[in-house]
N, C-alpha and C positions, 0 to 999 in steps of 0.2 A: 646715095639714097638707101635708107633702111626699111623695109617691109618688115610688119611684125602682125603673124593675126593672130586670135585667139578665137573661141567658141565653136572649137569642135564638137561633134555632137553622135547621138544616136535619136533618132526618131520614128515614129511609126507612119506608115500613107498617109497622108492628110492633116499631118499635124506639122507644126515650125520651127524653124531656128534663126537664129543669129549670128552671121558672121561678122568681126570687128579685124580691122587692120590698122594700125599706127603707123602712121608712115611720115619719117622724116628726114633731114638733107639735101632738099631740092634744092639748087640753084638757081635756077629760070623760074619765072612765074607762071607758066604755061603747061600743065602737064594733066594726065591724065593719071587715074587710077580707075584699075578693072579689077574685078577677077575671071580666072580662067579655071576650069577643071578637067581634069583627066582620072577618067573610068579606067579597068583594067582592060587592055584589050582593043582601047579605044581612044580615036585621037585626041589630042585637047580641044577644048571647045570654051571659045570668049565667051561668057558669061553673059556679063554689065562690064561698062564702065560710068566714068564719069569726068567729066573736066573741070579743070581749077577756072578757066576762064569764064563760064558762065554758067555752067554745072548742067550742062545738056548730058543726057543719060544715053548709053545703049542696052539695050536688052537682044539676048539671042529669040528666036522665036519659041524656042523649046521651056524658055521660064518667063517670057510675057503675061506678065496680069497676076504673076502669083512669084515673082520675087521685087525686091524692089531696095535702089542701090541711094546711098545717102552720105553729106559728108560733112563733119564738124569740122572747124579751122579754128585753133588755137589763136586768141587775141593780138599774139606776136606775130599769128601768120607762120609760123614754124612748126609746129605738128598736126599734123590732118589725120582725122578717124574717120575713116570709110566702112561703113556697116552694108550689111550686103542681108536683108529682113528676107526669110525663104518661106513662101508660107502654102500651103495643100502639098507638100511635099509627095512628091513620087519614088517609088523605087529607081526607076532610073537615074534619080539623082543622083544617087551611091557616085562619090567620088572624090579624089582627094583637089580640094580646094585651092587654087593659090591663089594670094593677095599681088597685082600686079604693077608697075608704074613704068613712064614714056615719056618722054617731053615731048611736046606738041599739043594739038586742041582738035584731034583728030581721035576714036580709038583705034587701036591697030588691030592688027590679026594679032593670035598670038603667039606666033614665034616673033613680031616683031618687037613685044615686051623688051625692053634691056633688065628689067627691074622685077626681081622674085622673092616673093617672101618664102619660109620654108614648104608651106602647105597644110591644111589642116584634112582631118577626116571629116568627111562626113556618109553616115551609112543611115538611110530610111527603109524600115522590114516593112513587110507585108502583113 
């Protein structure tokens, strides 16, 4: 499995971003893609995800109602873009990004991730 994101960013309080992942080489038709971030200092924390099987979402409580997790499926069924839309952006957000994947139809904690993309920035000032 390849995890690829891009749209790293800088943003101010209350304004948005976009995060995209490419993610391809699944095997099973059943898997999940999240993302997950870790602050400095601070543990990781599951984001969203989302499942191939019926595209049920999670959201942590900390970004309910102001991020919101989505996923294109190439016509072959061989590459999925998972965008991850960040929107009233807080400082807290400050954290580096990763794009995450799992087989199953469940999302995991996330050290249960087997699948990491490199990670992207993202920093919202004040």
């Amino acid at each position: 499995v390849q995890l690829v994101e891009s749209g790293e960013g800088l943003a101010q309080a209350g304004g948005s971003l976009r995060l995209s992942c490419a993610a391809s080489g699944f095997v099973h038709d059943d898997f999940v893609i999240g993302w997950v971030r870790q602050a400095p200092g601070k543990e990781r924390e599951g984001v969203s995800c989302i499942s191939s099987r019926n595209g049920n979402t999670y959201y942590a409580d900390s970004v309910k109602g102001r991020f919101t997790i989505s996923r294109d499926v190439s016509s072959d069924n061989v590459k999925n873009v998972v965008y991850l839309q960040m929107n009233s952006l807080k400082p807290e957000d400050t954290a580096v990004y990763f794009c995450t994947a799992e087989y199953g139809i469940l999302c995991p904690s996330p050290e249960e991730y087997d699948y990491w993309g490199q990670g992207t920035q993202v920093t919202v000032s004040t």
